[in-house]
N, C-alpha and C positions, 0 to 999 in steps of 0.2 A: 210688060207681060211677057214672059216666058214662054215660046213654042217648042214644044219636042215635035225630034223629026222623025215621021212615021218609019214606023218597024226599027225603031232603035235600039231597043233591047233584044230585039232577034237576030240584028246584026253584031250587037256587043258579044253576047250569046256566041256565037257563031268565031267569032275572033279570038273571044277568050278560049274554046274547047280547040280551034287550031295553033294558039300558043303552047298549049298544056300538052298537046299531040304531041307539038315538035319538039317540046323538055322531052318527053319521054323516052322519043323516037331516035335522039340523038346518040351514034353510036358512040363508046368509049374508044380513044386512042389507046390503041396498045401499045405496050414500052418498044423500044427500036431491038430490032436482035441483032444492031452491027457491034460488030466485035471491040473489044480497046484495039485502043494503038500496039502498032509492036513493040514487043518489049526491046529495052534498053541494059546495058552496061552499067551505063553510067548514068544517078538517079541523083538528083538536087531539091531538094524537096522539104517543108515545117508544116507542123499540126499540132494537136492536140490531142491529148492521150489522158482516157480516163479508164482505171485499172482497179477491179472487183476479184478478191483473191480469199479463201482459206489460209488462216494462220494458225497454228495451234487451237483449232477447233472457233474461231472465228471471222466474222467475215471483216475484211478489211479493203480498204481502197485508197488509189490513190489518184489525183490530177495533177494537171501540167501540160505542158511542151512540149515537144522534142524538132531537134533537126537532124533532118539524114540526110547525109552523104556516104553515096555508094559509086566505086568505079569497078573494072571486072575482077580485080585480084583484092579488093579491101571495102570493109564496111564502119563508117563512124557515125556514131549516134550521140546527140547529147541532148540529155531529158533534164528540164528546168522545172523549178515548183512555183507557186502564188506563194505570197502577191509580188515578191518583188523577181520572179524570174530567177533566184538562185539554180546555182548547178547541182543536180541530185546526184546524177555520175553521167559518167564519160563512157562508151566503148567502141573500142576500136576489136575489128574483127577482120583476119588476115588467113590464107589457109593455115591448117595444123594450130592456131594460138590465137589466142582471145585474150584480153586488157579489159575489164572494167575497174574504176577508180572514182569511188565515193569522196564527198568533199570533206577534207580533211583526215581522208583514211588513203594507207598508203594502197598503189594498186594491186590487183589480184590478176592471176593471169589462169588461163587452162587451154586446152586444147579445144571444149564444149562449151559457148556460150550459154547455150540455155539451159545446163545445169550451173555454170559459175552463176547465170543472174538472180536465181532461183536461191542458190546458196547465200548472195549479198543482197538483195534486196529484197526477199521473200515470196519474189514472183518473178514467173517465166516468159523472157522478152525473146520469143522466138525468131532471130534475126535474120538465119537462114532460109525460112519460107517467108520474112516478109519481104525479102529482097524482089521476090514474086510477086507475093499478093497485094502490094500496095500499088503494082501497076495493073494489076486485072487478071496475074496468071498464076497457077495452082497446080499441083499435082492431086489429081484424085484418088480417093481408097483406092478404087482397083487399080492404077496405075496409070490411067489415062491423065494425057496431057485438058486441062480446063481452060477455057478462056471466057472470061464473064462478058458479057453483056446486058445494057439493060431488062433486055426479057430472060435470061439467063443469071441469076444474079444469086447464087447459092453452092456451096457446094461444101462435100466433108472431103479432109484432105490424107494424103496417104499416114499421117500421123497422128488423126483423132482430133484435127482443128477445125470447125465448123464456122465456112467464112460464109458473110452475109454482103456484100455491096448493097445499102440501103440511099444515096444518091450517087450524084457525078457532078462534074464538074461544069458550070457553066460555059463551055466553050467553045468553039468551034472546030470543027474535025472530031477525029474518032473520039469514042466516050473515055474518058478522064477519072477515074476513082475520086469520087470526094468524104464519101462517111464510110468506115466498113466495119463492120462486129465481126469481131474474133472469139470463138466460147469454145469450151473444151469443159467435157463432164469429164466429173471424179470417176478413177479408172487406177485400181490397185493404190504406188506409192504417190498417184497425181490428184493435187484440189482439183476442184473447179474453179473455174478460170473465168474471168471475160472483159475483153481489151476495148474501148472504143475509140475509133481512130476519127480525124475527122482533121485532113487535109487539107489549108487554109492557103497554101500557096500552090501553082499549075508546077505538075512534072514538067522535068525540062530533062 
């Protein structure tokens, strides 16, 4: 035979509306507002690049790889494609002169990267602000110097690029870029644009 224990349901009752209290009650952690790390010269660093462009009136995209290496007077990037990792191109970025160099096409050079990349691959790898923005630092429209942070994580930059920091890095110390949208609305002779980055190895 079965005995219930008096007032049992008053106290379940009672237990239950103080669990449901405490879901309720529970404050949300708000994101950290500590700053990244300071920025660096010298950037060592692979990811993942997914790129959504205007071409001759449609939309095009492209995936892959890339790795950067950057020191203070030179920047080289090499972006690979699926499935087997081939090389899409190479550029190397120096003051005054830029080198990109598709596979199998001889190299092209200028002084502007990001109308040479525009011109050869039919979208804009803005190399000189990412040199910034892939460690957490930005120049803003009005001119002010940016520095992301988790609670902080957006900004438009003094060139019409709308950067988003959407995670970080697992790591310890200061906050680390791990995914960042880059978009730029149609603006006169410019598509629209938008980059997704997404950071698979720690800056060093």
């Amino acid at each position: 035979m079965t005995r219930k224990l008096p007032g049992a349901p008053a106290l379940l009752a009672v237990l239950l509306a103080a669990l449901i209290s405490g879901c309720a009650t529970t404050p949300a952690i708000p994101p950290s507002a500590a700053p990244v790390a300071p920025y660096s010269d010298t950037l060592d660093l692979a990811g993942k690049l997914a790129v959504t462009y205007s071409k001759d009136g449609k939309s095009e995209s492209m995936y892959g790889r890339f790795a950067w290496q950057q020191s203070a007077a030179r920047t080289d990037v090499t972006i690979t494609a699926p499935p087997l990792n081939q090389t899409v191109a190479t550029i190397s970025v120096a003051p005054g002169r830029a080198t990109l160099t598709e596979s199998g096409k001889p190299p092209r050079t200028a002084a502007d990267i990001d109308t040479l990349s525009a011109q050869a691959l039919g979208w804009t790898l803005p190399v000189s602000g990412l040199r910034e923005w892939l460690q957490g630092y930005a120049t803003a429209a009005g001119g002010k110097r940016y520095t992301a942070s988790p609670a902080a994580n957006t900004v438009t930059t003094a060139d019409g690029w709308r950067l988003t920091y959407v995670s970080w890095q697992d790591s310890p110390g200061a906050p680390r870029p791990k995914r960042i949208d880059v978009e730029r609305g149609a603006t006169g002779q410019l598509d629209e644009m938008t980059i997704r980055i997404v950071i698979d190895s720690p800056a060093t």
